[in-house]
C-alpha positions as CSV (number, residue, x, y, z in Angstrom):
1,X,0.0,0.0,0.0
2,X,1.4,3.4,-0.9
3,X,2.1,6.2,1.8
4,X,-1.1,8.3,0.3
5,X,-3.4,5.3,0.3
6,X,-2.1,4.3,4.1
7,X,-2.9,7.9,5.3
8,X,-6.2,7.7,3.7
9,X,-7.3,3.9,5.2
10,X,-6.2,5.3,8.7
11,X,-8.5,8.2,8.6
12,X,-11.4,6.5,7.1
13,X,-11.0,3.3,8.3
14,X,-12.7,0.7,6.8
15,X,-15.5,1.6,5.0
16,X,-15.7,5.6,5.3
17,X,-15.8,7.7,2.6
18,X,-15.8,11.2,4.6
19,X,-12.3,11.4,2.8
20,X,-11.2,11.1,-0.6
21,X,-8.1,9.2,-1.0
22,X,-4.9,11.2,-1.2
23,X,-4.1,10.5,-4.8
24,X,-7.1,12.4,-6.0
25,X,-6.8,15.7,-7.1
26,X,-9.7,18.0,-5.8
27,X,-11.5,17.9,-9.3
28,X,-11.6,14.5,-9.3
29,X,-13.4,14.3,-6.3
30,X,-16.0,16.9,-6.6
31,X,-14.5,18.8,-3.9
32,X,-13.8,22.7,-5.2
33,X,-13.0,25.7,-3.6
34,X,-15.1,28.1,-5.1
35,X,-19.2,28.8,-5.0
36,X,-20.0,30.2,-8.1
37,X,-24.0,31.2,-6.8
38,X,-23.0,32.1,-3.4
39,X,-20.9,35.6,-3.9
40,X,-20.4,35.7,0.0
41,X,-18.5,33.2,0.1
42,X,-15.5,33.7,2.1
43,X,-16.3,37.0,2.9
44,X,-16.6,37.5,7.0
45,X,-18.7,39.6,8.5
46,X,-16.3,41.8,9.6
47,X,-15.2,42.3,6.3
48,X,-18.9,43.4,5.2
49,X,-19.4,45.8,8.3
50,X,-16.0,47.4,7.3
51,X,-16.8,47.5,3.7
52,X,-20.5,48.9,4.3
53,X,-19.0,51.5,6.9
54,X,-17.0,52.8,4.3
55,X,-18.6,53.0,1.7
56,X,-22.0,54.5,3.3
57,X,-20.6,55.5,7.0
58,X,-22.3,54.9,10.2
59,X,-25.4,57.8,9.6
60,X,-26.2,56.5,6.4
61,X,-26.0,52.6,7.6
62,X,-28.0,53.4,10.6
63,X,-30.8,54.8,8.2
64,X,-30.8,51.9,5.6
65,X,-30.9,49.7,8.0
66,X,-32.4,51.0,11.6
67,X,-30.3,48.8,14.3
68,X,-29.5,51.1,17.5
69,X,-25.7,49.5,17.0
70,X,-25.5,51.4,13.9
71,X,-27.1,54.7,15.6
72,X,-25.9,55.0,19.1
73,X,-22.1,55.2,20.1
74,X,-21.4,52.5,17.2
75,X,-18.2,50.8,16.6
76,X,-17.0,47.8,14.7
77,X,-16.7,45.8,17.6
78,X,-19.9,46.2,19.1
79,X,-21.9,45.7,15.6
80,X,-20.1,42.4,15.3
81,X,-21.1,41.1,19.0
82,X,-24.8,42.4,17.8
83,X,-24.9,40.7,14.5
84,X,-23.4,37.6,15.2
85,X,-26.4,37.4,18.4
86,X,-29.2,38.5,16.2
87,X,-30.3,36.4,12.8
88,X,-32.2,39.0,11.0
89,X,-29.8,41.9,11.6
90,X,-27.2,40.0,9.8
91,X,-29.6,39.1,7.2
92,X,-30.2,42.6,6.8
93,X,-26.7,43.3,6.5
94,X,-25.4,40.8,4.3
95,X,-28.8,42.2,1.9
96,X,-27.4,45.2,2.2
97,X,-24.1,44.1,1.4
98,X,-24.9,41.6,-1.5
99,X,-27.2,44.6,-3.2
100,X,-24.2,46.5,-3.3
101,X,-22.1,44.3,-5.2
102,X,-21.5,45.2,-9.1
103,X,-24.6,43.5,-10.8
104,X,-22.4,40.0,-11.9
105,X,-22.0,39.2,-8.1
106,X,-25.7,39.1,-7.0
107,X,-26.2,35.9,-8.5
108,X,-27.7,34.0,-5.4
């Protein structure tokens, strides 16, 4: 047994197929790194807040989308503590966010 194809048996063991064997490469084993219909795709939330904060600034966020985070004292680090507590404020947000791409990165 090859090194790649030991590896492989020990961390599926016998009968698992959570991981393709070592010799494949990643498009021969459907596995790819891109998301061509998700255009948020490693983007972080922090990297949203920071983009939308610049580009609109805190008075304009705060009226397009009415949280109190964006309003009252806000800051990047209290937005994210919000957000990341709170479903539909990041939902708003990442709206927000995705509506402002250039029209060939909408695609959802």
């Amino acid at each position: 047994m090859s090194p790649a194809g030991w590896a492989a048996s020990i961390f599926n063991g016998p009968g698992r197929r959570d991981m393709p064997p070592a010799n494949l490469s990643e498009s021969e084993h459907g596995m790819t790194r891109e998301h061509p219909n998700d255009p948020l795709h490693g983007i972080t939330l922090e990297m949203m807040l920071n983009d939308l904060v610049a580009r609109y600034g805190w008075a304009e966020l705060g009226s397009l989308i009415a949280i109190r985070c964006f309003n009252d004292n806000p800051s990047i680090k209290s937005s994210l503590n919000f957000l990341r507590r709170t479903p539909w404020a990041r939902q708003k947000v990442e709206a927000l966010y995705r509506d402002s791409l250039p029209g060939d990165f909408r695609a959802v």
